[in-house]
C-alpha positions in Angstrom: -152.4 197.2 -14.7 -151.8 200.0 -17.7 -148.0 200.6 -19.4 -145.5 202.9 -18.3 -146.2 204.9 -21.4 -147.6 208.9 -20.9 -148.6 210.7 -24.1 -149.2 214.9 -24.3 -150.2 216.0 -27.6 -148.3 214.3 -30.2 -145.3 213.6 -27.5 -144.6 210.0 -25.8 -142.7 208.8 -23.1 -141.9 204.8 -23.0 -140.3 203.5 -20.1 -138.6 199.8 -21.3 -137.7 196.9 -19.3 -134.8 197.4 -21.5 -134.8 193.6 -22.7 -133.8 192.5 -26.1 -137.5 192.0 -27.2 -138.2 195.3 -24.7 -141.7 195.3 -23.5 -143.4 198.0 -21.6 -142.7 198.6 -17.7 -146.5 198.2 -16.0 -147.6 200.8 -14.3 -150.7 203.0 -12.3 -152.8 205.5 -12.4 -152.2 208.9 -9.8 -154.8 210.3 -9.0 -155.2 213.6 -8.9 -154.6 214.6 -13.2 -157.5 217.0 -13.0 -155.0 219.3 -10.7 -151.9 219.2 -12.9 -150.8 221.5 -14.8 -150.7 222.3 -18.5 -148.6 219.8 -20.8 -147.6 217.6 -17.7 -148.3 214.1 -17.0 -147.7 211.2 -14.7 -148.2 207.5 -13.6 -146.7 205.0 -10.8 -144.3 202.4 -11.9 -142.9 199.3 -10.1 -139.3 199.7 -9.0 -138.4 195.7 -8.8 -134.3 195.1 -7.6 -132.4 194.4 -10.5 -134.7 195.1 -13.2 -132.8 197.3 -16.1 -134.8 199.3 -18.0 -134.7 202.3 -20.6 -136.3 205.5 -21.4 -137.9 206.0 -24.5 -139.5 209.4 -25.9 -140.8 210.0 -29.6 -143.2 212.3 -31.4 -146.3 210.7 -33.0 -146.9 213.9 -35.1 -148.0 213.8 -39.3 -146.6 217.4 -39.8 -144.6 220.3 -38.1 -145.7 223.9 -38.9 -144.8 227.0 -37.5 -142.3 227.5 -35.2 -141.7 223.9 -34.9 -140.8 223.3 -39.0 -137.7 221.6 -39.1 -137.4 221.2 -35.6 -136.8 218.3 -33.0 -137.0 217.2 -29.8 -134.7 218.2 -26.8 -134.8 215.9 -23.7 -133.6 216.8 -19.9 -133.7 213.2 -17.8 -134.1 214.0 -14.4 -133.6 210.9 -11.8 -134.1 212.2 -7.8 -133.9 215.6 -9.2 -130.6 215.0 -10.6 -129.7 215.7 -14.6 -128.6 212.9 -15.1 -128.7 212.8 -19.3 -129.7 214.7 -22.2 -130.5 214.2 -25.6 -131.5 215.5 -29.1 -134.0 213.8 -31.5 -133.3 216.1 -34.8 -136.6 214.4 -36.6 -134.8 213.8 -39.8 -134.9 211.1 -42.5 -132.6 207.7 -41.4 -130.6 205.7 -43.7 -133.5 205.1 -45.9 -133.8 208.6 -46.7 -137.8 209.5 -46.6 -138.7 208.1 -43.1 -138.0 210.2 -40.2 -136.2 209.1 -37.5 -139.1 209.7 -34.7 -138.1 207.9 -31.3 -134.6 208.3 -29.2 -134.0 205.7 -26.5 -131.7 206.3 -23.5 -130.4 202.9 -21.7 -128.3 204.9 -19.1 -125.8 206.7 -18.5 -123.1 207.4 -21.3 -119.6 208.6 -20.5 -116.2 208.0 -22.0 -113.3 206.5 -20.9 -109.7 208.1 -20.8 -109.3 206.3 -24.1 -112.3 207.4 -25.4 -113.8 204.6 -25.8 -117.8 204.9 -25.1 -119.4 203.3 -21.9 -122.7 203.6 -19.9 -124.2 202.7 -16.8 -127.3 200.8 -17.7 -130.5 202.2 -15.5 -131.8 199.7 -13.3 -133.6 199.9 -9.5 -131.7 199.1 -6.8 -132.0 200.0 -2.8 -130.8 202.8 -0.6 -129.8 202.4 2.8 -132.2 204.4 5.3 -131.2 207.2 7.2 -133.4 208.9 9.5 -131.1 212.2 9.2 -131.1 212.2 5.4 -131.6 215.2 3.7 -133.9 214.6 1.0 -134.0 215.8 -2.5 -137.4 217.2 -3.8 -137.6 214.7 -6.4 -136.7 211.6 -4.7 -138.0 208.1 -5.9 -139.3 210.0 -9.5 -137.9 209.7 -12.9 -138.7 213.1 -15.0 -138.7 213.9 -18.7 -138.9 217.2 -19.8 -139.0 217.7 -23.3 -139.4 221.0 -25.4 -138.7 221.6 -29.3 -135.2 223.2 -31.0 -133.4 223.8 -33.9 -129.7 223.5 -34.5 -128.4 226.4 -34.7 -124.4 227.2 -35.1 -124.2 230.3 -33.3 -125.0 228.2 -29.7 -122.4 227.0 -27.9 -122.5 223.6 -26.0 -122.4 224.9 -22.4 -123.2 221.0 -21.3 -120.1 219.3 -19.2 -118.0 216.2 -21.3 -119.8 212.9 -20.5 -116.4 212.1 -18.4 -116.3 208.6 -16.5 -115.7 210.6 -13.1 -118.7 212.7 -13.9 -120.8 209.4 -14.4 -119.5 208.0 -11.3 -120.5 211.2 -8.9 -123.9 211.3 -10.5 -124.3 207.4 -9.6 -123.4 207.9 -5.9 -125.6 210.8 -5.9 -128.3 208.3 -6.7 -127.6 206.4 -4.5 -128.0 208.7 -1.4 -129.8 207.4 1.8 -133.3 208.4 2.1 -134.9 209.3 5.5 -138.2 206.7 4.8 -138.5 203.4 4.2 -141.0 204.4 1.1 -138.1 206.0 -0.6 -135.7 203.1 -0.3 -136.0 202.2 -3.9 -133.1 203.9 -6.3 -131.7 203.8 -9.1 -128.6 201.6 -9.4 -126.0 202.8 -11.6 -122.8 200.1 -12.6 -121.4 197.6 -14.2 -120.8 199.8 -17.3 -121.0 198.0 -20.7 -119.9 199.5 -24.4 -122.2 201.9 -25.0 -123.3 202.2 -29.2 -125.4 205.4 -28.4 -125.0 208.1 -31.3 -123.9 211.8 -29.9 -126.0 214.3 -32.0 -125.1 217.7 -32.1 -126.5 219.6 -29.0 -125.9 222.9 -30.5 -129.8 223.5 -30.2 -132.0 226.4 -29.2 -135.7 226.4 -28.7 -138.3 227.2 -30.5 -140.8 228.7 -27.6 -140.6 228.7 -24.0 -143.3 225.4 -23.9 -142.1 222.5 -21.7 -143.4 219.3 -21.7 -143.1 217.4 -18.3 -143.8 213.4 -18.0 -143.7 212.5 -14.3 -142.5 208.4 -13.4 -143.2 207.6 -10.0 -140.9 204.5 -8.7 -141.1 205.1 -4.8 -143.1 203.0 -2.7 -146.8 202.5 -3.9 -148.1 203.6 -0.5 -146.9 207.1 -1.4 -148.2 207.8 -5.0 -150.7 209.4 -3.8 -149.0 211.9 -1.2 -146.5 212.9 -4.0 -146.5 216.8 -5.1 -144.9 215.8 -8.1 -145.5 219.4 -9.9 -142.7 220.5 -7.2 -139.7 221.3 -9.1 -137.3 222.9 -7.0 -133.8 223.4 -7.3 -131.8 220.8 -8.5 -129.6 218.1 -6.5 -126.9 218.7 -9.5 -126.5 222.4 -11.6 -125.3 220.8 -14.6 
């Protein structure tokens, strides 16, 4: 069995089994990659009860030219079709000075308390109840990065809601929806928070070019991997 780990260009996406020593999630092949579309990829990962596990996403690049000098990396997690967090990897030197900071992890889902204080909901799989009337989302049982370059920039505003704890709590209930198949019990589980140490970079970004860069995680039943139209993106379960 391969690694949950989907590379485009000079782009990677790492799913983690979020452990302190994190390996790779396993995972399997779709068929089918000869019909995607440009700059999208995909696999099939195991969505075992219980197990945590992270999202990773770097760029593997030696230089940026172009448009894409002095950029970095803006990411859109979507769980079930839901945003569920973003993020900004601004590809500069770390505490050293020379070395570029190249890889932003997400664990789960940040928010902050009433007293400020930072939380999150780690990600881990968990079951939905089945529903036979269940009105189901276009994305449900895949995780989805999308990630496309930007620049800071001080003239855009942050249009993005605060990471509030009630905000956090409705997107983890969303997740947690019934599904109308048994193949679709698996979910994400979102709860018992823990302190969160997660840095929050300046998202006053705009991109460079109109280029997305999709990285499809199935975690729904095996028997459906191949059934999937994972290039549908329709509307989302949550405007954020």
């Amino acid at each position: 069995m391969a690694q949950a780990i989907l590379d485009i260009g000079d782009l990677t996406v790492v799913i983690g089994d979020g452990a302190e020593d994190e390996q790779c999630l396993p995972a399997l092949e779709i068929l089918g990659a000869e019909y995607l579309p440009p700059r999208t990829q995909q696999c099939w990962i195991p969505a075992t009860p219980g197990q945590k596990f992270t999202v990773r996403y770097c760029w593997n690049g030696k230089r940026r030219s172009g448009n894409k000098r002095h950029a970095g990396i803006f990411c859109e997690l979507f769980i079930d079709g839901v945003i569920v967090e973003r993020a900004f990897l601004p590809l500069k030197p770390g505490q050293n000075g020379t070395t570029l900071e190249r890889e932003w992890e997400i664990p789960g889902k940040f928010y902050r308390a009433s007293d400020h204080r930072a939380w999150q909901y780690p990600f881990r799989f968990g079951e939905r109840n089945i529903d036979a009337n269940a009105v189901q989302a276009n994305e449900t049982g895949v995780i989805r990065v999308v990630l496309c370059w930007a620049r800071h920039s001080d003239e855009v505003q942050v249009l993005f809601p605060p990471p509030t704890e009630a905000l956090a709590n409705d997107i983890a209930s969303m997740l947690r929806m019934p599904a109308s198949i048994d193949e679709l019990r698996p979910c994400i589980d979102l709860r018992d928070a823990e302190p969160s140490d997660v840095v929050e970079n300046d998202m006053r970004v705009a991109r460079v070019d109109d280029e997305e860069y999709n990285f499809f995680f199935v975690y729904a039943n095996s028997s459906l991997r191949e059934d999937l139209d994972l290039v549908h993106t329709g509307a989302c379960a949550l405007n954020m």
